[in-house]
Structures are given as C-alpha cells and as structure tokens.
C-alpha positions as CSV (number, residue, x, y, z in Angstrom):
1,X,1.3,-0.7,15.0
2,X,1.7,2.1,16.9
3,X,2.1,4.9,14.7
4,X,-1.3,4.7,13.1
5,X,-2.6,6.0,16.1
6,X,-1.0,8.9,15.4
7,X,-2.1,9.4,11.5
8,X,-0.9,13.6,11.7
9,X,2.7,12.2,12.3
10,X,2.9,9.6,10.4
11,X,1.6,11.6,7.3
12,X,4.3,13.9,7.5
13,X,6.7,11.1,7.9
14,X,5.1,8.9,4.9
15,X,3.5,11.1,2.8
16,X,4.5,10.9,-1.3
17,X,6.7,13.6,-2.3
18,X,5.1,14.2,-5.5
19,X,1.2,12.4,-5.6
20,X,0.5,14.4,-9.3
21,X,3.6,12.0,-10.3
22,X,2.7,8.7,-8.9
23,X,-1.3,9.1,-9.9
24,X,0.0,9.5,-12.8
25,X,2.3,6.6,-13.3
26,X,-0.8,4.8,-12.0
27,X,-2.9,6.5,-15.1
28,X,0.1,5.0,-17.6
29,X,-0.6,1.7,-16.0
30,X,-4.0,1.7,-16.3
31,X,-3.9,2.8,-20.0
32,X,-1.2,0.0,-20.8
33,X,-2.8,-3.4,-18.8
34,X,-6.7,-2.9,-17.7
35,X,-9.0,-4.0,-19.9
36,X,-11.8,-2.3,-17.7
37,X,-12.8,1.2,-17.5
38,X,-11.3,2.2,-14.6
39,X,-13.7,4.9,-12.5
40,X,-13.8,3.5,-9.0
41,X,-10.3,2.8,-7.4
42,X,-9.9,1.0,-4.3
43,X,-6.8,1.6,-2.1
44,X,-5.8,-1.1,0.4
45,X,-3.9,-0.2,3.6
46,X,-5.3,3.5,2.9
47,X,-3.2,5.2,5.7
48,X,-3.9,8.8,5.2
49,X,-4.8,8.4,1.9
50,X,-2.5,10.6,0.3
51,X,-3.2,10.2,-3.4
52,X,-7.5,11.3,-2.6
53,X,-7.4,14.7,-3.8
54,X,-5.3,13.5,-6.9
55,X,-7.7,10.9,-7.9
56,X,-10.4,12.8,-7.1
57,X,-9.3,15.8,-9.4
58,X,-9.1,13.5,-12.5
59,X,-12.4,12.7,-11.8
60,X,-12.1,9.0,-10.0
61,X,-14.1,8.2,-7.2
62,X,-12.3,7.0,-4.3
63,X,-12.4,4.1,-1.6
64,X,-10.0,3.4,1.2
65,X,-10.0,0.6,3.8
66,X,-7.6,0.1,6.9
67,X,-7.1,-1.7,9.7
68,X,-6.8,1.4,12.4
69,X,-9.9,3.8,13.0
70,X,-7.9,6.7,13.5
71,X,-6.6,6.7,10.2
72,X,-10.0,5.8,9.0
73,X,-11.1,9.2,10.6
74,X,-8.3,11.2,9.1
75,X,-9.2,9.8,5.9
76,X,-12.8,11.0,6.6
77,X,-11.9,14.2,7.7
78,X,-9.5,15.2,4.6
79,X,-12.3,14.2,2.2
80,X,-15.0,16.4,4.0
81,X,-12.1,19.2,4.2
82,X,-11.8,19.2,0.3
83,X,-15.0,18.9,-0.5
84,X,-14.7,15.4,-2.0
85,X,-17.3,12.5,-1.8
86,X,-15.3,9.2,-0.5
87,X,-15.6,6.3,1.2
88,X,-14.1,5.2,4.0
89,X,-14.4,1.5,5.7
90,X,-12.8,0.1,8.9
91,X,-11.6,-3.6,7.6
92,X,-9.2,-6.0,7.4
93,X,-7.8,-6.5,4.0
94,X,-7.3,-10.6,4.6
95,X,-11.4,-10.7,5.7
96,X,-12.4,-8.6,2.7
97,X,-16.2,-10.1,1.2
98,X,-17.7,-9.1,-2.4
99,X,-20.5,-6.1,-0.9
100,X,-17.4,-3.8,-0.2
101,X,-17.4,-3.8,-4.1
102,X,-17.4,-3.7,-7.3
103,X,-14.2,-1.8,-7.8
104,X,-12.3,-1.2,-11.2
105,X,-8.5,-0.7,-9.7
106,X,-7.6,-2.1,-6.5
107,X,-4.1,-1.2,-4.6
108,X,-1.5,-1.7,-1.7
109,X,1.2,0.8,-1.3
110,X,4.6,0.6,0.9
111,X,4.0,-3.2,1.2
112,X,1.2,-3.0,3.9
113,X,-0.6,-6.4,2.6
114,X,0.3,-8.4,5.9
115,X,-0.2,-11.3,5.4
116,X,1.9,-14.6,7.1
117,X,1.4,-16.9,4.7
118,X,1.2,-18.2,1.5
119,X,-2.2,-20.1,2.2
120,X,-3.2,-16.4,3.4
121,X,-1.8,-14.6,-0.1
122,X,-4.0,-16.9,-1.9
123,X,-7.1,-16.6,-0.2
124,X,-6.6,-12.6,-0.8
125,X,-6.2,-13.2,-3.9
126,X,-9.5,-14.5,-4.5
127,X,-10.8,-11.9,-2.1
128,X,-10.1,-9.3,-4.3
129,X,-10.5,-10.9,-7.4
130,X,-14.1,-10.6,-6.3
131,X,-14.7,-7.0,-6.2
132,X,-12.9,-6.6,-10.1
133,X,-14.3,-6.6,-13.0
134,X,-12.4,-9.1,-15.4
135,X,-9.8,-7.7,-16.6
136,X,-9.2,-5.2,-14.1
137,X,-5.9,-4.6,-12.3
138,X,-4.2,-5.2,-8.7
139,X,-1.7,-3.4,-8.4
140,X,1.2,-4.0,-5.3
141,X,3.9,-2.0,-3.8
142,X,6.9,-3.2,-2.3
143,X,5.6,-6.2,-1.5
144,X,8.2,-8.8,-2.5
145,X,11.7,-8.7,-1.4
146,X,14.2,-8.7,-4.3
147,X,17.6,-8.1,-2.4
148,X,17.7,-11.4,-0.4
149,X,20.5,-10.9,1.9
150,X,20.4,-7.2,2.2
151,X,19.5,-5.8,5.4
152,X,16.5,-4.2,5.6
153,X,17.2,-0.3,7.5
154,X,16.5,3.1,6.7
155,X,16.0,6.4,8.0
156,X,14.6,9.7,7.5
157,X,13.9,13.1,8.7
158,X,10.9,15.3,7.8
159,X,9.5,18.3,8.9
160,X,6.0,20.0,8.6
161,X,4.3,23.4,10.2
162,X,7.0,23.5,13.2
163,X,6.7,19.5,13.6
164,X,9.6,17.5,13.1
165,X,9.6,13.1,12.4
166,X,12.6,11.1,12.5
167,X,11.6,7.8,11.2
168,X,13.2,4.9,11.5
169,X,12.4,1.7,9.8
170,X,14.1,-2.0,10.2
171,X,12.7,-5.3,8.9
172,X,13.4,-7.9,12.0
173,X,13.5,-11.3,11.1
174,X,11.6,-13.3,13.3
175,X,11.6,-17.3,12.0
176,X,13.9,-18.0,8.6
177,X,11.9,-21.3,8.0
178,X,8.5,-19.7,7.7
179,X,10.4,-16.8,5.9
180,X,8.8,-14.4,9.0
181,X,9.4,-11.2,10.6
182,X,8.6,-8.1,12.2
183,X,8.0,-4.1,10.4
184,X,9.4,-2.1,12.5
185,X,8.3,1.5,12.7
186,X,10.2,4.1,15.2
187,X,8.9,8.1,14.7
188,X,10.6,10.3,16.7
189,X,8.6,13.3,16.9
190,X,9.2,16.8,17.9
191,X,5.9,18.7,18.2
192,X,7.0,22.3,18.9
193,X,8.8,21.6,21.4
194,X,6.6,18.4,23.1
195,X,8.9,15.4,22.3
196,X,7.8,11.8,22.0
197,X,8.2,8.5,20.7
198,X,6.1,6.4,19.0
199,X,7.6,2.7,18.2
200,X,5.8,-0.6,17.0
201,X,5.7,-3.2,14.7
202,X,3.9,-5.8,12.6
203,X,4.3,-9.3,11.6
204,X,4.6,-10.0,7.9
205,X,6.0,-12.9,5.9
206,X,8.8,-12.3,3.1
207,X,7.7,-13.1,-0.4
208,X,10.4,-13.7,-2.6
209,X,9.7,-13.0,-6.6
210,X,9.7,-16.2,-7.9
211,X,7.4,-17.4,-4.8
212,X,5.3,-14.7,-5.4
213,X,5.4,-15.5,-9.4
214,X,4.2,-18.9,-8.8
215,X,1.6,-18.2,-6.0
216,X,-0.4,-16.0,-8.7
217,X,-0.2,-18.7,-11.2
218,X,-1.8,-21.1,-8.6
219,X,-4.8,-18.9,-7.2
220,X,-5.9,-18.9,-11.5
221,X,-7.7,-15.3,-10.7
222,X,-4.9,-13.1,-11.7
223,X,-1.9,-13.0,-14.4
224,X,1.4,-11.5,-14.0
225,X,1.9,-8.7,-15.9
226,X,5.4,-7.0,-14.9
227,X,7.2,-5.2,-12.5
228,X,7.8,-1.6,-12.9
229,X,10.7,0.6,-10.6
230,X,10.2,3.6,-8.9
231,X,7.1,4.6,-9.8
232,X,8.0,4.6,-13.9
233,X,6.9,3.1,-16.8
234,X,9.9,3.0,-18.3
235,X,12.9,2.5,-15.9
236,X,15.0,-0.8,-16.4
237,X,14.1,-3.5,-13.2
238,X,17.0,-3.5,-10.4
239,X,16.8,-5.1,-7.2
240,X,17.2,-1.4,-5.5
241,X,14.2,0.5,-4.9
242,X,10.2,0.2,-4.8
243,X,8.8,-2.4,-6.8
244,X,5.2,-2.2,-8.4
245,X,4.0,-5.6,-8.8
246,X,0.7,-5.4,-11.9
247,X,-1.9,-8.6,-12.0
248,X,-5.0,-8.4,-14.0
249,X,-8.0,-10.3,-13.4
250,X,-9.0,-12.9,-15.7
C-alpha cells in the first residue's frame, strides 16, 4: 500500500490516542490468559510501532516486523531517538521461520494479518506457534468481521506540527465466493501548505467469527480464549467496534 511509504503521515493519521491505555489492557491480558512469562513481545504489521516506548518503559523488550522498509526505518530511527534497544526485521508475516524467535507475546493490530485464505491462516498459525513458548498468547485486532452486511467506511481528520491527514478508509469487496476484497487507504495530506494524496490498497480475505473459531480449532496449536471490545477487559462484546481476538499456545 501506498501510505507506508510515507510512515511520518501515516503515523499521524494512525497513531493510538492513548498507548499508556492500550499497553495496558495488553498487561490485564497477559496477567489473565499466558501462562508464560511474558519479557519479549513481538508486534506483527509493526507500522510505526507506536506502543515501543510504552513497552519499553515497563521494561519489555521489543520486536517489530513489516512488510515496507520505510516503516522499518522509522521504526529504527524512533528506537535510536529514545534511547531504546529494539529490533527491527524487514519480513513477511505469512513467510515467518522459527530463528526470528523465541518470543513470549506475539500481535497484529488494526487487522493488518493479510492473508487470502483459509489454507494461508492456518499455515500462520503454525508459523507463529513456533516462535511461542507454550502457553504463550497471540493476540489479533480487528481481524474478523462481526457486522456482516455493514458497509465498511470511515473517515477521519488529524493534525500534527502544522501537518494535516484526512484519512479515508473503505473495505472493497472484490469476489463474494472467496469472501475477498480490497483495504483501501486514501490520506489526504496537507504539509504546510504542499498538498498531496496518497491512495492504495491491499487484498485481504474476510474472516467471519465462527470461520475464524473453527480454523483455530483445526490448526491444534492454539485455543480460543475470548474476544474483548475496545481495548477493555471488561466491556460486554457488540458487533460495533475493535475486536481483540486472544489464542494461547498449547
């Protein structure tokens, strides 16, 4: 996609209102389900990895992979910025081996495991089922669709040091049989004054939850733990919202 050429934008765009908060709904998950020791976390899809400094100030040590090298280097760059030892690896999360672990807590936020099939979901599953400890936790965002005939738009405006990103988002579907489509990604951007647009998009199947409940029963690596809302322990499951999806390794 486009816009993670252009990680200063999309962080602005993207970035987590409030990363004390979600680190620590992530900390209340990890003290209810993992039956590891969790010291090493492992972020999927790392973006610009905006929960680092977080982790890194409850004293976690920190790993991102993704897909683009410039958000790879913007990783890179924050960490040497705050003074904080991380790793950073150019990958793809569907080719991931076991010498990029071990990890203790792996992670996918905004639903950015792409994968197009079921057949693919499974074989990621083992993937990272072998950089865990047993008993540690994968934990996924967003990932499966719960309103199944809503229509999947939104948009935004954020602004940041005199730069200004009007995101738009739209999920295209591309082939109802194989349950397909498109992320769509528009940013807008107004950089004092120097105006451009940045628009792409990436394929992605839809998993639906009771798809997605019986494809981790079938890999036998992981059990289904629960969903959680919005980023809270305690809030009651709706279809609205951002869905946290917790498997623990067997």
């Amino acid at each position: 996609m486009q816009a993670y050429q252009y990680p200063h934008y999309y962080e602005i765009a993207l970035t987590p209102d409030n990363p004390r908060h979600e680190v620590d709904f992530f900390e209340a998950i990890i003290g209810k389900y993992s039956n590891a020791t969790v010291r090493t976390v492992f972020e999927l899809g790392a973006g610009t990895a905006p929960f680092l400094e977080e982790w890194h100030k409850r004293g976690y040590s920190y790993c991102g992979l993704d897909l683009s090298p410039q958000m790879i280097e913007f990783g890179r760059d924050k960490a040497r910025r705050l003074g904080i030892e991380a790793r950073f690896m150019l990958g793809d999360m569907r080719e991931l081996d076991r010498g990029l672990g071990p990890f203790d807590l792996a992670y996918v936020l905004l639903g950015s495991l792409y994968v197009r099939s079921n057949s693919e979901f499974l074989d990621h599953l083992e993937r990272v089922a072998g950089l865990l400890p047993s008993g540690g936790l994968y934990l996924l965002d967003s990932f499966v669709w719960f309103r199944i005939f809503h229509d999947y738009k939104r948009s935004w405006t954020r602004r940041k040091g005199g730069v200004t990103v009007h995101t738009r988002y739209r999920a295209e579907l591309t082939d109802s049989i194989a349950q397909a489509y498109n992320e769509c990604l528009t940013l807008t951007v107004d950089d004092h004054g120097n105006k451009m647009v940045i628009s792409g998009h990436v394929p992605a199947k839809i998993f639906f939850p009771q798809e997605f409940l019986c494809l981790v029963e079938l890999s036998g690596r992981f059990e289904f733990l629960g969903w959680h809302n919005d980023f809270s322990i305690t809030a009651q499951l709706k279809p609205e919202g951002r869905h946290l999806a917790v498997l623990r390794k067997g």
